[in-house]
TORKE-126333 format. One record per residue: residue in three letters; x, y, z of N, C-alpha, C in turn. Coordinates in steps of 0.1 Angstrom, whole numbers, plus 5000, padded with zeros to 4 digits. Each point is the difference from the previous one (the first is absolute). Last residue first. Layout:
<atoms>
ALAXYZXYZXYZ;...
</atoms>
This chain:
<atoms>
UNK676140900723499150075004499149995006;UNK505649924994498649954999499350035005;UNK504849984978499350045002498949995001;UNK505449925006499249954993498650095006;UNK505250094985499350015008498749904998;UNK504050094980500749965013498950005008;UNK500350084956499949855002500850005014;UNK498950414982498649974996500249845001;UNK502950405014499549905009499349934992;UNK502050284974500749935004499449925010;UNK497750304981500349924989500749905008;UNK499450355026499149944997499449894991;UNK503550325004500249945006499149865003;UNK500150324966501549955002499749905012;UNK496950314998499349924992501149874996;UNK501050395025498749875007500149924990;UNK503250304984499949965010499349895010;UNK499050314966500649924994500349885010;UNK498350355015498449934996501249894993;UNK502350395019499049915008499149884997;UNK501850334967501249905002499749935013;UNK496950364985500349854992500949915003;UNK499450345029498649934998500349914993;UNK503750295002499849925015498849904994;UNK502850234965498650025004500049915011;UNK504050024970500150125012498550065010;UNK500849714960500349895011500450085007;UNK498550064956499150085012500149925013;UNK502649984955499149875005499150065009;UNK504950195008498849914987499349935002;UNK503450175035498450084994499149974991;UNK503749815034500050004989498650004997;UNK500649955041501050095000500150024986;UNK495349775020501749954995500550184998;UNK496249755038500650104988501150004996;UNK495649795037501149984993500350144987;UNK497549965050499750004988501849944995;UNK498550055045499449894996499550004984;UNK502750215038498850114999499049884991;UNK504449925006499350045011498849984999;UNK502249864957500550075007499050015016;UNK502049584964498750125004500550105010;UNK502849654982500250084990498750105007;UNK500749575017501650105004499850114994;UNK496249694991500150045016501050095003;UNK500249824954498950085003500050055014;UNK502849664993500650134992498950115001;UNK498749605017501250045008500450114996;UNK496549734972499750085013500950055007;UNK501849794966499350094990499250115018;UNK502049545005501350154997499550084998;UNK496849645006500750065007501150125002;UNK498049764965499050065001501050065015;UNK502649764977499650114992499250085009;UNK503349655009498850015001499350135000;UNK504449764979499450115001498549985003;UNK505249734990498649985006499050155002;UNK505049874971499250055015498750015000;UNK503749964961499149875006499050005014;UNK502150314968501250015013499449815001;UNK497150254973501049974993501449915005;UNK495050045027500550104989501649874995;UNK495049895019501049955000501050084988;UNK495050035026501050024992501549965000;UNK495049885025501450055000500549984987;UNK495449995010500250045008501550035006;UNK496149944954501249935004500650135014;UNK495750024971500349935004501249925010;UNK498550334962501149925002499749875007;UNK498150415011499249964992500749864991;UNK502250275030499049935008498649904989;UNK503950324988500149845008499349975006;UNK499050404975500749924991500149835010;UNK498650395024499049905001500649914983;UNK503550235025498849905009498949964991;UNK502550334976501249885008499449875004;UNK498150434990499849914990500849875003;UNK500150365034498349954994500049934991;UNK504650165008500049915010498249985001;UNK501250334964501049865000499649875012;UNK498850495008499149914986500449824994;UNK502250305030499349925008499149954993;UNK503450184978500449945011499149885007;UNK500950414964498949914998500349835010;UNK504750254992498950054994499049855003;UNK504249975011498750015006499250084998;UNK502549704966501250105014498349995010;UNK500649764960499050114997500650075013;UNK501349574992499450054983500050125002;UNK498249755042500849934994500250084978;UNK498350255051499449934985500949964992;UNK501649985051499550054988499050014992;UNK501049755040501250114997499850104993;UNK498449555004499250085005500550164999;UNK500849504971500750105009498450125006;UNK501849604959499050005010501050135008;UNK501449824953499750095003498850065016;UNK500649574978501650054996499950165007;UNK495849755004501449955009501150044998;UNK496850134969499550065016501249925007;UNK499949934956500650115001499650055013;UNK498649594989501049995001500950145004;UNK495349994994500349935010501550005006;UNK498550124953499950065012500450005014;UNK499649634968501350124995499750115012;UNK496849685000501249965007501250064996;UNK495250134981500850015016501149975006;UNK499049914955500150195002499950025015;UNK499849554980501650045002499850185004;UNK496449675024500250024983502150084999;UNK497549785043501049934992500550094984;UNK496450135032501350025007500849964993;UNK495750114974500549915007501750035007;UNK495650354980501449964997500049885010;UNK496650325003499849855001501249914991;UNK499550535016499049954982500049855002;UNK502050145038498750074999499249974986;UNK504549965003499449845008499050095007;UNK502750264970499949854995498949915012;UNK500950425014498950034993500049874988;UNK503050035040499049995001498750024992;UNK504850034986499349865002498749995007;UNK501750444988500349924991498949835000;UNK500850335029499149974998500149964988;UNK503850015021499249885012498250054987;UNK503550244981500149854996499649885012;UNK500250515003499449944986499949854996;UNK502250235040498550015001499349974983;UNK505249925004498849965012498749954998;UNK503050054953500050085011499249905013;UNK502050024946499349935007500350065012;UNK500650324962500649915006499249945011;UNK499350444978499749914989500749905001;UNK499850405031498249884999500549884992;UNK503350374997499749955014499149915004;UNK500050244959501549934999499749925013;UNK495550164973501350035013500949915005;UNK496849884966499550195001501450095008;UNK499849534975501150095003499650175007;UNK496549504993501350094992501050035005;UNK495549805019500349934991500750114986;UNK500650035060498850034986500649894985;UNK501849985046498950045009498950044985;UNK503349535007500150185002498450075000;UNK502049465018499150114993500450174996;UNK502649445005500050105005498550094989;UNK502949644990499149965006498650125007;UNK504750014973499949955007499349995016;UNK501550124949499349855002500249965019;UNK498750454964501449915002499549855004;UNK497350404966500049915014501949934997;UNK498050364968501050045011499849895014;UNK497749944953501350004999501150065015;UNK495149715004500450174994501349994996;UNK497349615009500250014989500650124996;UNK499149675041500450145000500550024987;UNK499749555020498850084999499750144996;UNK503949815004499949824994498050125003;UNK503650245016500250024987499049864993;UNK500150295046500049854995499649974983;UNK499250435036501349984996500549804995;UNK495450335006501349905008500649984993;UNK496550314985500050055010501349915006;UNK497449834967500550094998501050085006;UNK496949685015500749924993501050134995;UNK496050155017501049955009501749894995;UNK496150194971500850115001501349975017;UNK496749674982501050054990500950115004;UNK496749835030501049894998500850054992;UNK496250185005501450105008501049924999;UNK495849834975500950144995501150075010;UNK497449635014500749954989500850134995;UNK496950105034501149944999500949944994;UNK495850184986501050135005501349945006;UNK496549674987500650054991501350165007;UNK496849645024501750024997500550064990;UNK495249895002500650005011501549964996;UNK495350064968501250055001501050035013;UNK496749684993501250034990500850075000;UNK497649905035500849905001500750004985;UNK496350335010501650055008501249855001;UNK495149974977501050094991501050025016;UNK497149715015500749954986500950094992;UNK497550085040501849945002500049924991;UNK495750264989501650135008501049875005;UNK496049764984500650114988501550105008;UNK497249755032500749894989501150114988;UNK498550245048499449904992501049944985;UNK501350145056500050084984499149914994;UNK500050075055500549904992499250084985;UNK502050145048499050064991500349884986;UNK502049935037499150035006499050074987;UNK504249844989499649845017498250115001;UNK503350214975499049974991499249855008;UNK503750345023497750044995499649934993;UNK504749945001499349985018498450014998;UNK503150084962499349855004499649985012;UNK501150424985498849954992499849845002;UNK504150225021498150065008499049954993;UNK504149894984499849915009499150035006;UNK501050254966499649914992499549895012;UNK502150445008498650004991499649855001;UNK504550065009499249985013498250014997;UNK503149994967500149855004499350015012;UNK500950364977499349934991499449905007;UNK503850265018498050085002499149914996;UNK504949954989499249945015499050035005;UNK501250134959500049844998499649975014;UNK501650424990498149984998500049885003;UNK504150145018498850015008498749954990;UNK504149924974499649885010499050105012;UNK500850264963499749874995499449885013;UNK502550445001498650025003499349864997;UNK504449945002499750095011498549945004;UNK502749954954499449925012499550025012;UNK499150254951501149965014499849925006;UNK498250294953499649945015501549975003;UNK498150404968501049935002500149935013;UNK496750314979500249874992501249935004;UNK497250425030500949984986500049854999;UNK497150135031500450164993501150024990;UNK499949625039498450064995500650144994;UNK503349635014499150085017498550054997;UNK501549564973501250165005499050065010;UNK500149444977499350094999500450175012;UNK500649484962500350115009499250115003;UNK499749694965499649935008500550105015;UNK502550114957498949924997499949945017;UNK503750274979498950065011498849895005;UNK503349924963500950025010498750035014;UNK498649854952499950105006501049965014;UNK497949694968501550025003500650155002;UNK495349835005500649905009501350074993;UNK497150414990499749844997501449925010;UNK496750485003501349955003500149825000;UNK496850374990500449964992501149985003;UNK496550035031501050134998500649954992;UNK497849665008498550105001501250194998;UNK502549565003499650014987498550105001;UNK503550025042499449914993499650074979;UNK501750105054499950044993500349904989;UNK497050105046500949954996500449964984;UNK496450275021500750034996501649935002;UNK495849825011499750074990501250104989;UNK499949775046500649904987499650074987;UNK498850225039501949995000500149874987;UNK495550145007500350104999501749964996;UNK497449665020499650064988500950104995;UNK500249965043500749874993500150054985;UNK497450305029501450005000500649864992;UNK495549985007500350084989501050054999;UNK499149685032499849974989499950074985;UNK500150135049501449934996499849964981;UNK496750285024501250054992501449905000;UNK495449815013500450094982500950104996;UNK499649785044500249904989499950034987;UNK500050165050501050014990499749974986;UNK497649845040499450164994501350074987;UNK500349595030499449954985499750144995;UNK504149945030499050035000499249974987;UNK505149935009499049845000498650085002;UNK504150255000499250025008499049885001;UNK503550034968500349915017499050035011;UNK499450184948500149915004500349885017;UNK500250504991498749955001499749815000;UNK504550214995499650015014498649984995;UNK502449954965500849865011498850085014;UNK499150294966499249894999500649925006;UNK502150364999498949995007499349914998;UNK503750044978500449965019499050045005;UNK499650024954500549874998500050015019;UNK498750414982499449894999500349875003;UNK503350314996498650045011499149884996;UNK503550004970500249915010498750085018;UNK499050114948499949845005501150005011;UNK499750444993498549964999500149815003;UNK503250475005499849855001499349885001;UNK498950525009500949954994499749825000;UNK497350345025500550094984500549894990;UNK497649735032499550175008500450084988;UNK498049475000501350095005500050115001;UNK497349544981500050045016501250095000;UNK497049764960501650015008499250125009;UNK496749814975500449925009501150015004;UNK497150274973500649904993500749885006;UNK497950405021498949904993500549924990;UNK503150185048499350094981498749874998;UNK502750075049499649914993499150084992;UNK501850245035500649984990499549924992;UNK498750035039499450104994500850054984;UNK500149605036499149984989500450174996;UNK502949935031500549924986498750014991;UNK499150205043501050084991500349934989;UNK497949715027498850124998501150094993;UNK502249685020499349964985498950104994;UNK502750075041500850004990499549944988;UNK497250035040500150134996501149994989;UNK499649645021498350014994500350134991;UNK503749835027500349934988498350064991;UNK500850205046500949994989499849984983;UNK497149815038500050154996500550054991;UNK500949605021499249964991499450124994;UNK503850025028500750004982498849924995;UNK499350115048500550084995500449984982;UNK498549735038499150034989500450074991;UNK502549895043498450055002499550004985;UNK504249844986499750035015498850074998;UNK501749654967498850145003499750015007;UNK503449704962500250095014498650105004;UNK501649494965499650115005499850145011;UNK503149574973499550015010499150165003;UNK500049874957499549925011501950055009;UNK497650374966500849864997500149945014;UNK498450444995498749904997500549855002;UNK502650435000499349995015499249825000;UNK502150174958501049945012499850005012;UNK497150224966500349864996501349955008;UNK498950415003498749965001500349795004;UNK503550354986499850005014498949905005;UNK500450134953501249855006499949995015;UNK497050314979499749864996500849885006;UNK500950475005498849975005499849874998;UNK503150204971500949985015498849945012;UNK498550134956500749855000500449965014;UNK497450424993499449854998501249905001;UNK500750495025500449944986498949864998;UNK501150325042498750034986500549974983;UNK502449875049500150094991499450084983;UNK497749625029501350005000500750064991;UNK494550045011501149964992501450015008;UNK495650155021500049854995501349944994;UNK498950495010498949924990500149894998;UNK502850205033498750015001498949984992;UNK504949765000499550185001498549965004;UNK503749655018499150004992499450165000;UNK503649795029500450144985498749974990;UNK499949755044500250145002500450114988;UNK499449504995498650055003500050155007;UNK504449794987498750034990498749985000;UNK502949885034501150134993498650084988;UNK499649595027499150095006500950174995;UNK501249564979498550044996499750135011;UNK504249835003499550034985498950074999;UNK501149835043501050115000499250074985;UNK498649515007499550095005500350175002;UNK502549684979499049964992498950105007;UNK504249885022499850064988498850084994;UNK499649655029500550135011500050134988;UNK499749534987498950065004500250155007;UNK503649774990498850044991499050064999;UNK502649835034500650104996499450064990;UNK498949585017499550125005500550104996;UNK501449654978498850034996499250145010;UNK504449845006500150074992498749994997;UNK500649825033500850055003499750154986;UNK499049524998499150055008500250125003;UNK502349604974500350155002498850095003;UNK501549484986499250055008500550145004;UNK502249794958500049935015498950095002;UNK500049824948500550115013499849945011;UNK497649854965501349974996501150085011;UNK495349994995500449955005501549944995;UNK497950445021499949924988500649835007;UNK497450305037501349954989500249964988;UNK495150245029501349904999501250044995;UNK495350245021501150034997500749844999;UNK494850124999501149985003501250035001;UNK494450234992501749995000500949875011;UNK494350174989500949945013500850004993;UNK496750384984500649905000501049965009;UNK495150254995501249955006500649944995;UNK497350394976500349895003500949915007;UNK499550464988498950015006500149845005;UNK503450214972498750034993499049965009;UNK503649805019500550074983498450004996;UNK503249875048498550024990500450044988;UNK502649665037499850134993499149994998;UNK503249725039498850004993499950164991;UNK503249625015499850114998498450044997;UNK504249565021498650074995499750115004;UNK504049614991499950165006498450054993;UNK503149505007499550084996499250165004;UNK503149525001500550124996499250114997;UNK498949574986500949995013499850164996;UNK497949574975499650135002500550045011;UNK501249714961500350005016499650125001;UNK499449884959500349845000500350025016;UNK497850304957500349975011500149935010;UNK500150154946499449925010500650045015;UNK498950294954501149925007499349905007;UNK499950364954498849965011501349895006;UNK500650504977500249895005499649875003;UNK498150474979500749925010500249895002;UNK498350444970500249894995501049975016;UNK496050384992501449985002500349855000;
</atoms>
């Protein structure tokens, strides 16, 4: 996960926590950004949150480990327990989380996707974000053969799909030829979490001469190719060669017309829009960000999926955070001219929006935003995103 890095110039104001995660202490602070006032108030709240969430989903865990005996829904749960600030009263989610990978391996093929009937690259793609965050070295050949595997079938000149192919460099759920952004930006964030486990291990397992010669050639290539089909995908006629881009700024969700409703710059398409530009190592300044960018302030709001009513909601408010977080930038500054401390609003709306019992769910069914478990995990991980510069952390 891509963070922020800051300084800290008054260490006032502070709230100590302590968690586990996986067996290991970790010491937690709690701060302020720093652009913001001191709101101590609402970090506990958070935490409070954050606790209600998790001990929601260590009670709907089935018996075989899985969350609603689906892999994906498993994986995102997986991977939102794992994300820093961590939670493990008595131990309990180091059990959990053991027994929810034990279910995810049983899935894992010998080609290296990971899924059950359906949706072969994005199962894959949200279980490898969670083997990945597990940072375990025992992972390591199925992260590595999941990676493999999702760029394998990014759709390319090995499927006789050449660079002025509309499709080119994209990549869909699995089982037909037509990618998206969607599935595009989880592989991409699968990719990138693959790639940061492989540089955590390569500190310890050091490669010989010949192996980080051939991966320094061919390193970036799969990225270079989403760059195309991302290019595709915005609405920025000065990059966007299709005949249906407009110009403003903005991401849709495919590279056509599949659906009247998709086929306009939107919310949740156009935060991962940008977060999958500045994941490929796009510059803040380039114009394909700052078009975007622009369409996030004209269009900033919590209210909704900006584009999109409330369909795909809380999907919207996961891509939201970690799109800005990854950004870097801690207030937005919408259209009105108003100040928006993002990461804050984002925690508030979440806090008002959980229910009792400590799960979240949307009133609007699409999207499987009528699933407590997934729409719970969207949620942490929404929120989670959001602390990730309010907190500091140390082991």
């Amino acid at each position: 996960m891509m963070k922020k890095q800051f300084v800290i110039i008054i260490a006032t104001a502070l709230l100590a926590v302590t968690t586990v995660c996986t067996g290991a202490e970790h010491q937690m602070r709690f701060i302020t950004a720093l652009n913001s006032s001191p709101n101590l108030s609402l970090l506990k709240e958070s935490k409070h949150t954050l606790k209600l969430a998790h001990d929601y989903l260590l009670k709907s865990q089935l018996p075989n480990g899985s969350w609603q005996d689906n892999p994906a829904i498993t994986a995102l749960v997986l991977y939102s327990f794992m994300l820093q600030p961590t939670y493990n009263p008595d131990e309990n989610s180091t059990t959990a989380l053991a027994n929810g990978f034990k279910y995810l391996e049983t899935f894992v093929k010998p080609d290296g996707s990971i899924y059950k009937e359906e949706y072969r690259n994005y199962m894959t793609a949200v279980c490898l974000m969670a083997f990945a965050q597990s940072k375990q070295e025992k992972y390591a050949t199925i992260i590595e053969n999941a990676k493999k595997f999702l760029i394998q079938f990014q759709l390319d000149e090995t499927e006789g799909i050449d660079k002025d192919n509309p499709f080119y460099g994209g990549i869909g759920y699995g089982g037909d030829d037509r990618p998206d952004l969607s599935n595009t930006q989880f592989a991409l964030d699968a990719i990138k979490a693959a790639e940061d486990y492989e540089d955590l291990y390569t500190k310890i397992t050091l490669k010989n001469k010949d192996q980080m010669e051939k991966e320094e050639v061919e390193l970036g290539l799969h990225w270079k190719k989403a760059l195309v089909f991302l290019e595709r995908c915005q609405n920025v006629k000065s990059v966007n060669d299709m005949p249906y881009a407009v110009n403003d700024g903005g991401f849709i969700y495919e590279t056509g017309t599949y659906k009247k409703e998709r086929s306009h710059s939107y919310g949740s398409m156009t935060y991962a829009g940008v977060k999958s530009l500045l994941y490929a190592k796009i510059d803040k300044n380039d114009i394909r960000v700052k078009s975007a960018v622009s369409w996030i302030t004209n269009n900033y709001t919590l209210e909704e999926n900006p584009g999109f009513g409330q369909d795909a909601l809380y999907y919207y408010y996961m891509t939201f955070a970690k799109c800005l977080d990854a950004l870097g930038e801690d207030v937005i500054e919408d259209k009105e001219g108003i100040r928006h401390y993002w990461r804050e609003e984002l925690i508030k709306k979440l806090i008002s929006k959980q229910h009792e019992d400590g799960y979240w769910v949307h009133t609007h069914a699409r999207y499987l935003h009528n699933v407590k478990d997934l729409v719970t995990a969207y949620g942490i991980i929404s929120i989670k995103y959001s602390l990730s510069n309010l907190i500091q952390e140390k082991i």
